[in-house]
Backbone as CSV, one residue per row, in Angstrom:
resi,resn,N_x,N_y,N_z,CA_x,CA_y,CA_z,C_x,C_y,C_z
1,UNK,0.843,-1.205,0.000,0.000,0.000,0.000,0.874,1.249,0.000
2,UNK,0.610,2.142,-0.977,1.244,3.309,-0.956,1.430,4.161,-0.057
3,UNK,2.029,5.165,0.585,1.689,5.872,1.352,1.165,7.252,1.097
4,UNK,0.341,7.974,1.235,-0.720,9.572,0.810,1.159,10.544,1.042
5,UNK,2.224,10.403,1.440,2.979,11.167,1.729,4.259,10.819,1.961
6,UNK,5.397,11.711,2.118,6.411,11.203,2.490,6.981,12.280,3.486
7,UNK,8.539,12.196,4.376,8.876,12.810,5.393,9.106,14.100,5.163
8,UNK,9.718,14.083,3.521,9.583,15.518,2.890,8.813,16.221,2.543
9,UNK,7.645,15.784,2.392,6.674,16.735,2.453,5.831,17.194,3.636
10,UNK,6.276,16.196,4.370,5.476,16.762,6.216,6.499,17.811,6.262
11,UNK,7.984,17.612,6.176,8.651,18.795,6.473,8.420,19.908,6.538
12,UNK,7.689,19.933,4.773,7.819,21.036,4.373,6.381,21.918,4.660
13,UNK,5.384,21.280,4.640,4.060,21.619,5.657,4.534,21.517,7.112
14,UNK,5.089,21.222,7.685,5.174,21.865,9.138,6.108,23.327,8.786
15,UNK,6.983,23.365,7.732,7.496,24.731,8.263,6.859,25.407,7.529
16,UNK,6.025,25.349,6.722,4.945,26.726,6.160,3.902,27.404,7.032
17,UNK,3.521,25.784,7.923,2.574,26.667,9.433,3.759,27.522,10.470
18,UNK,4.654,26.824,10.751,5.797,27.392,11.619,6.104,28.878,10.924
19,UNK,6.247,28.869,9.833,6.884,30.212,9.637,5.568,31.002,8.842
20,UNK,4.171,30.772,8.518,3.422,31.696,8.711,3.336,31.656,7.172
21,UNK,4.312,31.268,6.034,3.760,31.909,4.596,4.907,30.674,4.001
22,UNK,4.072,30.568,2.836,5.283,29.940,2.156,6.480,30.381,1.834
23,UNK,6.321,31.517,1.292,7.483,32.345,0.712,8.724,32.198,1.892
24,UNK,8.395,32.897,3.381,8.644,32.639,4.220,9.726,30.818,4.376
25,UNK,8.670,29.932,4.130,9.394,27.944,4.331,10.315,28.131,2.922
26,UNK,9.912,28.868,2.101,10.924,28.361,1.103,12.042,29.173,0.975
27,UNK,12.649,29.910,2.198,13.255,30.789,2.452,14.141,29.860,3.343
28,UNK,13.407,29.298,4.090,14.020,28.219,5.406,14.414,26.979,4.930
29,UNK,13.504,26.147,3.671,14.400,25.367,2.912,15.314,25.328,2.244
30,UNK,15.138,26.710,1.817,16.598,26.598,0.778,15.857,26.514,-0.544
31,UNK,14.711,26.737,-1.071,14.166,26.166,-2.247,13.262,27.382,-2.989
32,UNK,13.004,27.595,-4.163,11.872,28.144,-4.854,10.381,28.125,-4.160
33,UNK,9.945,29.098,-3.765,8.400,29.313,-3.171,7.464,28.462,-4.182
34,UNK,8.148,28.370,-5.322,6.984,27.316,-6.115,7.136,25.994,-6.161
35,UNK,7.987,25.395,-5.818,8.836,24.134,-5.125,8.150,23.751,-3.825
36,UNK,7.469,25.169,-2.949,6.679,24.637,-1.706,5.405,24.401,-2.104
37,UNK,4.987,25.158,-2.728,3.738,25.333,-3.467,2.934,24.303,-3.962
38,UNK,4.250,23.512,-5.044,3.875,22.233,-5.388,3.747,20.878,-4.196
39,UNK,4.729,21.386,-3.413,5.035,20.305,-2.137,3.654,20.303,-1.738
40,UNK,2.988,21.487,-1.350,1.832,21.311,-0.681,0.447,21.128,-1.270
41,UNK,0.302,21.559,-2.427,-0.636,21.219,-3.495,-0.506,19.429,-3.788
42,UNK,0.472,19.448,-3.539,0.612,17.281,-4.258,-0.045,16.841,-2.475
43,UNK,0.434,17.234,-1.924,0.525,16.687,-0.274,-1.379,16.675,-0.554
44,UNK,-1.584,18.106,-0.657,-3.240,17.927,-0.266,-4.207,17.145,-1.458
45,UNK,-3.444,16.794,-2.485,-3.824,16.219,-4.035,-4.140,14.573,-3.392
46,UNK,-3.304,14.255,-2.644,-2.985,12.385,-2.501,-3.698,12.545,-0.830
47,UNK,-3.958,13.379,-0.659,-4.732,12.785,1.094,-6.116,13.531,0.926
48,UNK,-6.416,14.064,-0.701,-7.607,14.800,-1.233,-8.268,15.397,0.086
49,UNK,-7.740,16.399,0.590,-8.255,17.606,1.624,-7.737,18.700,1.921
50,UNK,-7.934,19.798,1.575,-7.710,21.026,1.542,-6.331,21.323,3.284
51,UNK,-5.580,21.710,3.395,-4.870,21.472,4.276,-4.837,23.081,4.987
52,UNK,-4.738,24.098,4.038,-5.023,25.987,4.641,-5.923,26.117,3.677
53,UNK,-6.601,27.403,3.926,-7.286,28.366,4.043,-6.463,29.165,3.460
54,UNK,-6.751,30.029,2.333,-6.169,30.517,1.202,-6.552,31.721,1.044
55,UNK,-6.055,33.454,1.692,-6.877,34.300,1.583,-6.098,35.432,1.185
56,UNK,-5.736,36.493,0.413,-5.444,37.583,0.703,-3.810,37.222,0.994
57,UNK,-3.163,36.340,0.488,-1.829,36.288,0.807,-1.544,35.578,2.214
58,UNK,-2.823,35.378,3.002,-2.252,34.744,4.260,-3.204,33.440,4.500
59,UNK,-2.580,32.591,5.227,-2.498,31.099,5.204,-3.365,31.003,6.954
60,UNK,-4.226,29.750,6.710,-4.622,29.659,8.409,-5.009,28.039,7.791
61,UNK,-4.346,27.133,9.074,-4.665,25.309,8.327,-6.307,25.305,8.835
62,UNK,-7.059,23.990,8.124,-8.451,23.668,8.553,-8.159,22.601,9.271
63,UNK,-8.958,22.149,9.392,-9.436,21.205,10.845,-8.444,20.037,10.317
64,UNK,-8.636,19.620,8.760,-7.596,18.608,8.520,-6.681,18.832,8.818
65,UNK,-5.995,20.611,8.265,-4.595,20.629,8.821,-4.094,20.331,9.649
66,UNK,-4.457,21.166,10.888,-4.279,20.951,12.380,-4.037,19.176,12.475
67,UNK,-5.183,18.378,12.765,-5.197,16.969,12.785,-3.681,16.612,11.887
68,UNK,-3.738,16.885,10.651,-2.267,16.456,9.849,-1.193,17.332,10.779
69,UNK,-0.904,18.301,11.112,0.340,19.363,11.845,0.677,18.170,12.946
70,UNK,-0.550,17.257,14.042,0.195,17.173,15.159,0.969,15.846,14.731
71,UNK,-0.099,14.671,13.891,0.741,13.811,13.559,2.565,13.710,12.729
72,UNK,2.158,14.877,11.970,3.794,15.078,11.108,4.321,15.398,12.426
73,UNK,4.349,16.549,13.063,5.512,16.788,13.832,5.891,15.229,14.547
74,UNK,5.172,14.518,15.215,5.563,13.441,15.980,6.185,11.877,14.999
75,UNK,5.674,12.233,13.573,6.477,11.449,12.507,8.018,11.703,11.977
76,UNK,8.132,13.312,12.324,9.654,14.191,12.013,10.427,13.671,13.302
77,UNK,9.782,13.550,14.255,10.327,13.359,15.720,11.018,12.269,16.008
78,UNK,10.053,11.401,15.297,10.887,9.911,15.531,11.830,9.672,14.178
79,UNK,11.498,10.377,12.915,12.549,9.952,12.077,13.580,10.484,12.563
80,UNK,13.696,11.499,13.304,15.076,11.728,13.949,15.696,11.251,14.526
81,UNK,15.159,10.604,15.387,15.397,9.577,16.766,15.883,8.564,16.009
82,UNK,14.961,8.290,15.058,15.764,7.087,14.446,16.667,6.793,13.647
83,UNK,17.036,7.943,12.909,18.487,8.390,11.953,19.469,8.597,12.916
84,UNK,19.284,8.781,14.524,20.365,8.934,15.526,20.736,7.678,15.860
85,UNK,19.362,7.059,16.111,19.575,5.277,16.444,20.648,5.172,15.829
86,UNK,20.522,5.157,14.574,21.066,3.775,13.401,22.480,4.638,13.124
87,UNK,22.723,5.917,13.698,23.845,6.570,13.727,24.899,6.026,14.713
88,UNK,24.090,6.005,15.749,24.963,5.615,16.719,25.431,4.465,17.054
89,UNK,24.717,3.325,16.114,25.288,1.785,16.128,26.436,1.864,15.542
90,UNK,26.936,2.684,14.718,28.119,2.388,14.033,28.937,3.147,14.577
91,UNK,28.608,3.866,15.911,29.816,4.381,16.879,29.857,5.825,16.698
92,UNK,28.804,6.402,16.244,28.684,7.692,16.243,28.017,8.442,17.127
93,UNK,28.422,9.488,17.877,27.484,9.925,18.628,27.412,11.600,18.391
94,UNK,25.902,11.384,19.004,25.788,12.762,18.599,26.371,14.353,19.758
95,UNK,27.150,15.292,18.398,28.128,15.903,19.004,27.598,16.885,19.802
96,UNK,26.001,17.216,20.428,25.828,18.694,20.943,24.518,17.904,22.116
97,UNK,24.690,18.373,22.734,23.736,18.384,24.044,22.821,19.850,24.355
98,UNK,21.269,19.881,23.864,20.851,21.228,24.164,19.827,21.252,25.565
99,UNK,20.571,21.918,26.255,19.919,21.919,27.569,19.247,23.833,28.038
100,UNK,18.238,23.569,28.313,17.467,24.888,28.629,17.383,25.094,30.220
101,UNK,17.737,26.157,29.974,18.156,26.701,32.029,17.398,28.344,32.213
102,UNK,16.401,28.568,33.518,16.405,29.659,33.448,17.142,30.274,33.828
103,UNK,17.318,31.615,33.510,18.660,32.714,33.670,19.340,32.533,35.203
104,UNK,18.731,32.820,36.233,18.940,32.808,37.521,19.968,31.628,37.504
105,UNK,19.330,30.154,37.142,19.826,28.858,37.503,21.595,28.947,36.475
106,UNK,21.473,29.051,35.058,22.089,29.232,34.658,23.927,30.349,34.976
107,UNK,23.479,31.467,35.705,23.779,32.543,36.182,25.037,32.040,37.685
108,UNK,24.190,31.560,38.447,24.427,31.106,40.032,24.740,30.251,40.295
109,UNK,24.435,29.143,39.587,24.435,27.219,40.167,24.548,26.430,38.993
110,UNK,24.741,26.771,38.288,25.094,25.535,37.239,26.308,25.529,35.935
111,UNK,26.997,26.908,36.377,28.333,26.935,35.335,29.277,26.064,35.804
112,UNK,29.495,25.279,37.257,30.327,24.428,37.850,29.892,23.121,37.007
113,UNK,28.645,22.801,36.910,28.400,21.358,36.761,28.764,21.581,34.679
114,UNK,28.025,22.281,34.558,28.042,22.809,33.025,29.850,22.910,32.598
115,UNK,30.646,23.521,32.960,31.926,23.139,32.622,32.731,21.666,33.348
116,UNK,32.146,20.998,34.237,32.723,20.004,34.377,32.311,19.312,33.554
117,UNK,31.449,18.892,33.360,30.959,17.905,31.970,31.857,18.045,30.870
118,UNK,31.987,19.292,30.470,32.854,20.001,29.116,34.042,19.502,29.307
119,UNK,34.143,19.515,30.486,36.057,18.907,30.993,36.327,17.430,30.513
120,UNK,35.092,17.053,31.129,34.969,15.206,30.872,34.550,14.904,29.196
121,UNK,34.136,15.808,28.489,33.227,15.201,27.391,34.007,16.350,26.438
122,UNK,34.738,16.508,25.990,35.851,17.821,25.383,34.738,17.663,23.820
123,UNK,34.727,16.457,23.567,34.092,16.500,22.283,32.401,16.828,21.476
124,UNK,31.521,17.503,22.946,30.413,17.794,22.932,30.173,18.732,22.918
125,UNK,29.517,19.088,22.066,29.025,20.666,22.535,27.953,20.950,23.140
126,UNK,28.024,21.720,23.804,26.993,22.237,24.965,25.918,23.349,24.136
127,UNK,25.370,23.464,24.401,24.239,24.437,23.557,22.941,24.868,24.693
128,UNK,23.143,25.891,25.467,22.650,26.529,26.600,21.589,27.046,26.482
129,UNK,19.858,27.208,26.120,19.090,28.234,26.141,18.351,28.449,27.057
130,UNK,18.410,29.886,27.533,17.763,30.602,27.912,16.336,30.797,28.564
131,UNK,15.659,30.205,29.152,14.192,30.929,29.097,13.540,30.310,30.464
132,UNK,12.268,30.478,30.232,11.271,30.789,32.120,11.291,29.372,31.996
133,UNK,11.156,28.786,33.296,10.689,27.484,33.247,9.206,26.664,33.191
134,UNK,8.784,27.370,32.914,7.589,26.976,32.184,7.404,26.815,30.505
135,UNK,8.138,28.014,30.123,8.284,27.679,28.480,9.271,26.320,28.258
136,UNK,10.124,25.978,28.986,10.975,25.032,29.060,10.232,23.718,28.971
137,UNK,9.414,23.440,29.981,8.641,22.493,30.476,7.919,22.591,28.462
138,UNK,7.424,22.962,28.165,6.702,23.401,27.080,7.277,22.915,26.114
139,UNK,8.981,23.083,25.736,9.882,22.955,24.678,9.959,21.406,24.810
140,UNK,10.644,20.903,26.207,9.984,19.555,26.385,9.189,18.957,26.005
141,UNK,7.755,19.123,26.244,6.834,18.134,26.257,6.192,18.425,24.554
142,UNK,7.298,19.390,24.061,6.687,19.406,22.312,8.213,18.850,21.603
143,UNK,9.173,18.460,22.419,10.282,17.646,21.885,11.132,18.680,21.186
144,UNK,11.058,19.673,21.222,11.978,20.869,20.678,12.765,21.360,21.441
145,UNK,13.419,20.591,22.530,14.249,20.728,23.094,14.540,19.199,23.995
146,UNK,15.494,19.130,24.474,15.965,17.883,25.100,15.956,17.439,26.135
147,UNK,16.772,19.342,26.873,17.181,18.574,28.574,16.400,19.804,28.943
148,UNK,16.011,19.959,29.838,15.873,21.478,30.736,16.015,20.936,32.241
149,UNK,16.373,22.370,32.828,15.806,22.599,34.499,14.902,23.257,34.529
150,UNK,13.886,22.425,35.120,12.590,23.261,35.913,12.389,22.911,37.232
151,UNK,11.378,23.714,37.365,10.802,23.372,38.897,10.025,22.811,39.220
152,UNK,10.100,21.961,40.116,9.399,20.550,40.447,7.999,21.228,40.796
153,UNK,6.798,20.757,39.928,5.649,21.283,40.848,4.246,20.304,40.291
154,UNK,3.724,19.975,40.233,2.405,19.088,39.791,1.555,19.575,38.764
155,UNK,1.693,20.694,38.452,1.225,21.397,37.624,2.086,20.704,35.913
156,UNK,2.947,20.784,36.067,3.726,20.259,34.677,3.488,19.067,34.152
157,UNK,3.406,19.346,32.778,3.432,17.775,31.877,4.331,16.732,32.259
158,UNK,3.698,15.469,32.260,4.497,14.355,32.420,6.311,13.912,31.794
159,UNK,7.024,14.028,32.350,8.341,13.474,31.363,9.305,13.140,33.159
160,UNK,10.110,12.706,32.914,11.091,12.355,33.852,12.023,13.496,34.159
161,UNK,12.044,13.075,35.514,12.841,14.116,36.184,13.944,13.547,37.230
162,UNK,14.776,14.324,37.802,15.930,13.786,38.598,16.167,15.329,39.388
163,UNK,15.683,15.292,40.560,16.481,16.387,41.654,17.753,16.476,41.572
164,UNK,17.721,17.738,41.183,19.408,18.160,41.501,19.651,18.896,42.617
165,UNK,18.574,20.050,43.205,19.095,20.460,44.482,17.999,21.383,44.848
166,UNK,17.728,21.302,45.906,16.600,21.955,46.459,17.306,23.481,47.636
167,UNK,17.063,24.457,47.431,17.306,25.992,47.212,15.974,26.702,47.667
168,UNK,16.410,27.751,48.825,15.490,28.522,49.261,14.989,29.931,48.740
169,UNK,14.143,29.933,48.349,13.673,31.207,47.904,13.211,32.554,48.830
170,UNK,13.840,33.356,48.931,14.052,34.339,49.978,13.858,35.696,49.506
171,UNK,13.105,37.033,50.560,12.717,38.372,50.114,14.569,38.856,50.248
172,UNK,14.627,40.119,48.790,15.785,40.490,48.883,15.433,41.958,48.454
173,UNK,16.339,42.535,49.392,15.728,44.246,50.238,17.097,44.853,50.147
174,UNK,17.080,45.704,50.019,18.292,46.385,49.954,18.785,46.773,51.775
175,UNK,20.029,47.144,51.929,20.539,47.200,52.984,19.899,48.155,54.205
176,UNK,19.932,48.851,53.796,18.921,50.340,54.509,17.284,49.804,54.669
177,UNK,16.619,48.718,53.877,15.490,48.538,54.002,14.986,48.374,55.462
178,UNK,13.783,48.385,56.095,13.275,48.088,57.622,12.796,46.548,57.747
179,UNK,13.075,45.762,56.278,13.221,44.213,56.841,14.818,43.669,56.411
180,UNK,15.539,44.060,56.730,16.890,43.834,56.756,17.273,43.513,57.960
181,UNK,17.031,44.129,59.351,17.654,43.400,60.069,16.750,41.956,60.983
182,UNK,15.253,41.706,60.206,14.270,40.391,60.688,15.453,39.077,60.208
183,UNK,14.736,38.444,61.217,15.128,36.819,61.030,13.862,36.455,59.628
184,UNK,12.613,37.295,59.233,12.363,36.324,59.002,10.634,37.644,58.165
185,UNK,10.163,37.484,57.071,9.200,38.359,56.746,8.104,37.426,55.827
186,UNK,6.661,37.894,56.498,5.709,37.063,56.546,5.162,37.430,54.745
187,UNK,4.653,36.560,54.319,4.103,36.858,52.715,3.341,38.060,52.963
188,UNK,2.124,38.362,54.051,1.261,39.621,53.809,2.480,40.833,54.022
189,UNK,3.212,40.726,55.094,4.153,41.882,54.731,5.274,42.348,53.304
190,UNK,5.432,41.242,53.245,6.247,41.296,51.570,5.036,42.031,50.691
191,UNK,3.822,41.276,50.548,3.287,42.578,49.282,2.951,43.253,49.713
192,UNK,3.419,44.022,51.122,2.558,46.002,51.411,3.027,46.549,51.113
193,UNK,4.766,45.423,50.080,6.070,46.559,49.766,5.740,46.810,48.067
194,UNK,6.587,47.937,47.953,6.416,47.861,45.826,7.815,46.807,45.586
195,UNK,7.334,45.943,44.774,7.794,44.941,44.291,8.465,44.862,42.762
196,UNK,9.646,44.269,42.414,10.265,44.653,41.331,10.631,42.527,40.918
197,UNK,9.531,42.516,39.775,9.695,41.217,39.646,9.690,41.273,38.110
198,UNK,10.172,39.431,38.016,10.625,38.621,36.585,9.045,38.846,35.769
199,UNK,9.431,38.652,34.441,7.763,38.744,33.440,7.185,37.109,33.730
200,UNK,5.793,37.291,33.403,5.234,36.070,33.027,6.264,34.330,32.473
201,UNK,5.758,33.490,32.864,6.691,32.187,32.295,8.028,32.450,33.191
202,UNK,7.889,32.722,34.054,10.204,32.606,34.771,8.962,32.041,36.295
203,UNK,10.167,31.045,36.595,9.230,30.320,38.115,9.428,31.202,39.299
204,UNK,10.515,32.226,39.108,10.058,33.302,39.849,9.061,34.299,40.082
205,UNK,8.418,34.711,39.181,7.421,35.475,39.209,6.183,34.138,39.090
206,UNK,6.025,33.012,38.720,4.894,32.017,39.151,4.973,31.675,40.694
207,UNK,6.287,32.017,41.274,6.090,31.942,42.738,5.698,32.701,43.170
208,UNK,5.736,33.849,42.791,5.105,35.337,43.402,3.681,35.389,43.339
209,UNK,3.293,34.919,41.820,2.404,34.912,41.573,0.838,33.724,42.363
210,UNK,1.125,32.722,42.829,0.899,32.054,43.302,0.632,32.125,44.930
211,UNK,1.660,33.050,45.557,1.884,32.866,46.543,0.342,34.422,47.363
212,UNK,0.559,35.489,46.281,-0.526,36.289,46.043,-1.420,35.805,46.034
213,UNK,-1.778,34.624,44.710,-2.824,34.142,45.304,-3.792,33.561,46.457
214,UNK,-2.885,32.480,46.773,-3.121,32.217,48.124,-3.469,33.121,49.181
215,UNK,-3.065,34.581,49.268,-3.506,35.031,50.033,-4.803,36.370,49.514
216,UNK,-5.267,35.952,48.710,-6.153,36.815,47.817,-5.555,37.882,48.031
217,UNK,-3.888,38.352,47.742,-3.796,39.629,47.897,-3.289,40.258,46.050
218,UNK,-3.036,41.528,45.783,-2.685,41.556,44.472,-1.160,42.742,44.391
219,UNK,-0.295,41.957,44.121,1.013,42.247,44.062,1.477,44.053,43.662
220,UNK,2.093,44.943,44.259,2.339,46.296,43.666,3.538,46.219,42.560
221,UNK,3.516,45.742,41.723,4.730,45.596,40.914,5.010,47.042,40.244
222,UNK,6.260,47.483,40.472,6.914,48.930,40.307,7.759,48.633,38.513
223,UNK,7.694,47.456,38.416,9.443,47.426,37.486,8.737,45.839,37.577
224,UNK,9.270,45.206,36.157,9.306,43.809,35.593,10.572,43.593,34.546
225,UNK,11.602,43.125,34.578,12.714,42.410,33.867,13.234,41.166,34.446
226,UNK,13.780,40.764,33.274,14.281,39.248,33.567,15.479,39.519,33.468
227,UNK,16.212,40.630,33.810,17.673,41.226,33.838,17.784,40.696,34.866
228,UNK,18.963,39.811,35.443,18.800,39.419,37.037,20.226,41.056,37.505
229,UNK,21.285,41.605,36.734,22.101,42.439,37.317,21.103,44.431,37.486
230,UNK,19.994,44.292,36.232,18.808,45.464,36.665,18.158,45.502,37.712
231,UNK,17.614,44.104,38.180,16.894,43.690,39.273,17.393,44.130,40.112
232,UNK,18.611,43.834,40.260,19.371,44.285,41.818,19.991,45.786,41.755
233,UNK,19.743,46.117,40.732,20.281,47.428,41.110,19.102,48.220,40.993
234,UNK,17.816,48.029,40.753,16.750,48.756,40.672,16.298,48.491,42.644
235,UNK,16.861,47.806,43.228,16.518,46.878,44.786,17.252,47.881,45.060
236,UNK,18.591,47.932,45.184,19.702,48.780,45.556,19.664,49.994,45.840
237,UNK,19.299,50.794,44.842,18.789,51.892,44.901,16.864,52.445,45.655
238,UNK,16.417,51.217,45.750,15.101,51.258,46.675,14.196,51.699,46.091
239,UNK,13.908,51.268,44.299,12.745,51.636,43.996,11.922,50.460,44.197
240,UNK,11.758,49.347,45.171,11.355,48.125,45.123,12.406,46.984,45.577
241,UNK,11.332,45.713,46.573,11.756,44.799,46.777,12.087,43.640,45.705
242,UNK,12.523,42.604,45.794,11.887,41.306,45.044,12.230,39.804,45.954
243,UNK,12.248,38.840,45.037,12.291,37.366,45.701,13.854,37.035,44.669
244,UNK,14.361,36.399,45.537,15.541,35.314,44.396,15.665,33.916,45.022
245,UNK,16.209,33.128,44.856,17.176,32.515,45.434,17.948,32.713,46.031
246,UNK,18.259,31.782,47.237,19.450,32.389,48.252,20.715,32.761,47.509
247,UNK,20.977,31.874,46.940,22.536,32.014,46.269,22.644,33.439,45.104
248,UNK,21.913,33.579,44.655,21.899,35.097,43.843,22.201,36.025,44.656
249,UNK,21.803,36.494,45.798,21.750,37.718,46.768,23.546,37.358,47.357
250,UNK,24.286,38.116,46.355,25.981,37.518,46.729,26.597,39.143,46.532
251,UNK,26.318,39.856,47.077,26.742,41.190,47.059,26.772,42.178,48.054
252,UNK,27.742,43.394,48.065,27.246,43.922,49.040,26.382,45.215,48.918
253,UNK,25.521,45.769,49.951,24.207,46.388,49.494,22.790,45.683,49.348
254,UNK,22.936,44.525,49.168,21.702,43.746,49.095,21.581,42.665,50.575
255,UNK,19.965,42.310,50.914,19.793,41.398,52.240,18.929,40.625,51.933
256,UNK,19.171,39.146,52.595,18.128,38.058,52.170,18.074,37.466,53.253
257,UNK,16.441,37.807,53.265,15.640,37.477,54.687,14.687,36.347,53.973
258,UNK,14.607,35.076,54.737,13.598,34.396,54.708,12.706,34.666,54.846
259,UNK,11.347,33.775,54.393,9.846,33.991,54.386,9.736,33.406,55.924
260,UNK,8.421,33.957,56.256,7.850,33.012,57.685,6.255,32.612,56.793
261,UNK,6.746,31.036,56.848,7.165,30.039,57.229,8.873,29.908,55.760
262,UNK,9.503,29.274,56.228,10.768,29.726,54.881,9.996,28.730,53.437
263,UNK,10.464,29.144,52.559,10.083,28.463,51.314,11.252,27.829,50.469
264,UNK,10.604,26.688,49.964,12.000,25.941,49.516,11.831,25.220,47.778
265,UNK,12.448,25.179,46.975,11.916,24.831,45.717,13.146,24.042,45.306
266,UNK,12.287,22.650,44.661,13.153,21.787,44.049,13.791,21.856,42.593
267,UNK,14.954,22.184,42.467,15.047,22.298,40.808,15.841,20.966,40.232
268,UNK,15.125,20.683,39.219,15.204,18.939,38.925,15.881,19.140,36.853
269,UNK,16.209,18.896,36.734,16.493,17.806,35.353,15.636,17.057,34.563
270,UNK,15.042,17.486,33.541,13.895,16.705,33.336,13.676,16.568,31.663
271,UNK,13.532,15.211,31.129,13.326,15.049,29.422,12.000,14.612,29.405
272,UNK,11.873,14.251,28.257,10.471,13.905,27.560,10.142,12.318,27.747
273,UNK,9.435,12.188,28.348,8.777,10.737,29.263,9.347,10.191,27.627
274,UNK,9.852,8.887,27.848,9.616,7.795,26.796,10.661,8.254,25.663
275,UNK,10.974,9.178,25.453,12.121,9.692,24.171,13.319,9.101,24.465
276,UNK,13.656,9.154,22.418,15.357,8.553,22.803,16.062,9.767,22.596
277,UNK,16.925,9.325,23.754,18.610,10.275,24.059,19.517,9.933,23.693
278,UNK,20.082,10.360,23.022,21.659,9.871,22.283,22.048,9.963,23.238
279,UNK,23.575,9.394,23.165,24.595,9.160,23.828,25.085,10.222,24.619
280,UNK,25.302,11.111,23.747,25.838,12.391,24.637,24.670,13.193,25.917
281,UNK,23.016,13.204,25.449,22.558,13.095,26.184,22.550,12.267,27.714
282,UNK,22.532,11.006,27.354,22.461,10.262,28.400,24.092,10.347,29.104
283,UNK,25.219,10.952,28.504,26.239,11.582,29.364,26.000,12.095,30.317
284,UNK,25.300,13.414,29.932,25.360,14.704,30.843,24.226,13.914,31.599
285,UNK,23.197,13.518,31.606,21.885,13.021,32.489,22.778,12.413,33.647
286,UNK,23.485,11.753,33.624,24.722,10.533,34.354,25.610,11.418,34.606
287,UNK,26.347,12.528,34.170,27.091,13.533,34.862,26.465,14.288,36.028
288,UNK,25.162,14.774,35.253,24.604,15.251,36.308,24.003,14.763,37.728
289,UNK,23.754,13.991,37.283,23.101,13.116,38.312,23.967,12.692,39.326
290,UNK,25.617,12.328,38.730,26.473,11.895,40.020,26.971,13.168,40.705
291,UNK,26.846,14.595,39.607,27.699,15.540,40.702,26.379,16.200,41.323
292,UNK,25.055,15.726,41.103,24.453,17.129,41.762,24.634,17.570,43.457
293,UNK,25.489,16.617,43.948,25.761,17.056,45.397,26.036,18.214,45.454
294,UNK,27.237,18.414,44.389,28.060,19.557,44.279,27.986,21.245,43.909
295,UNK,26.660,20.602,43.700,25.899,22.201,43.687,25.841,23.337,44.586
């Protein structure tokens, strides 16, 4: 039995929705816009169903599309997996490890473990991104990314995880502030202050955010960046408190007072339930895992 398609043409329909226009995918393939054109005209010719919505120069998929978008991506997913398989039987492994860290974690606690690996594994490349841990969790559980750190919480999609080190999250006030010299500052007193927090998606501001909730109160936010060296100097100067991690607050001018009751957050290691990891993956998973004492 024939098949309605092949891997090259899911390709090339997933990156015409991804990038919004054809002109656009045939920019990203490398190919003639009429080369996609045809790709996607034959694609919807042999599975006879209209795949977009055709208007005015801009593209939106129909109900088939969508239904066709989730299966290709998870057909691209495993032909990958499986061109790595059959790569790596013959002793090849794959040369880059992409692991997603939010800034803070990245910043404070994990350039020790992150260059020891590099020490042990000279021939890998490391490939570091950036972002909140929730978009992470996200990149994960859509396989567009590999490794991340997030934060352990019940709320997140299913995939495997491994504690690496559990870290207190603490109010940080500048020196002169009037909770600088407490053992210890209660959540309703933290928001009577103006507050200088991370944007939407960073598990810092979902802790803030959360923690507001709980007390049906609603946060004075003065200032929002995911600058962690603005943050502290916008604290510094006393236009506003915020929250970090203990280990960030490493300066002088700045004070980190625990919550009453203190608060503590697990940050874990975590891939896509059931996916294959090349080799170099399952390195660093096994690097990490034996040094996370050392955090």
């Amino acid at each position: 039995m024939a098949l309605p398609f092949d891997l090259r043409a899911l390709s090339v329909f997933v990156t015409v929705v991804e990038q919004g226009s054809f002109s656009a995918a045939a920019r990203v393939q490398h190919t003639a816009q009429s080369a996609v054109s045809q790709t996607i005209a034959g694609l919807e010719r042999r599975l006879d169903t209209p795949l977009f919505h055709r208007q005015d120069r801009r593209i939106a998929l129909t109900p088939e599309g969508e239904v066709l978008l989730e299966h290709a991506r998870q057909l691209l997913t495993q032909a990958d997996a499986a061109q790595l398989a059959m790569s790596e039987l013959k002793g090849l492994v794959k040369g880059e490890v992409r692991i997603g860290i939010p800034s803070m974690l990245g910043s404070y606690y994990l350039p020790p473990l992150l260059m020891g690996f590099k020490s042990s594994h000279p021939g890998i490349q490391l490939t570091v991104i950036e972002a909140g841990a929730r978009r992470l969790q996200g990149l994960i559980a859509e396989r567009k990314l590999d490794l991340g750190i997030i934060v352990d919480d019940k709320d997140g999609p299913e995939m495997e995880r491994h504690p690496l080190l559990t870290e207190e999250m603490v109010v940080c006030v500048p020196s002169e502030h009037h909770f600088a010299e407490r053992n210890s500052v209660r959540p309703q007193d933290f928001f009577a202050e103006t507050l200088v927090l991370f944007q939407d998606g960073y598990f810092h501001r979902e802790f803030v955010d959360q923690m507001a909730e709980r007390l049906n109160m609603r946060p004075d936010i003065a200032f929002q960046s995911n600058l962690i060296p603005l943050t502290k100097a916008i604290v510094r100067q006393g236009f506003g408190i915020t929250t970090f991690l203990r280990r960030v607050i490493d300066e002088p001018g700045l004070k980190a007072v625990s919550f009453d009751p203190p608060t503590w957050l697990t940050l874990s290691l975590a891939w896509q339930h059931g996916s294959y990891l090349s080799r170099a993956e399952r390195a660093f998973i096994d690097y990490a895992i034996a040094h996370s004492n050392f955090l």
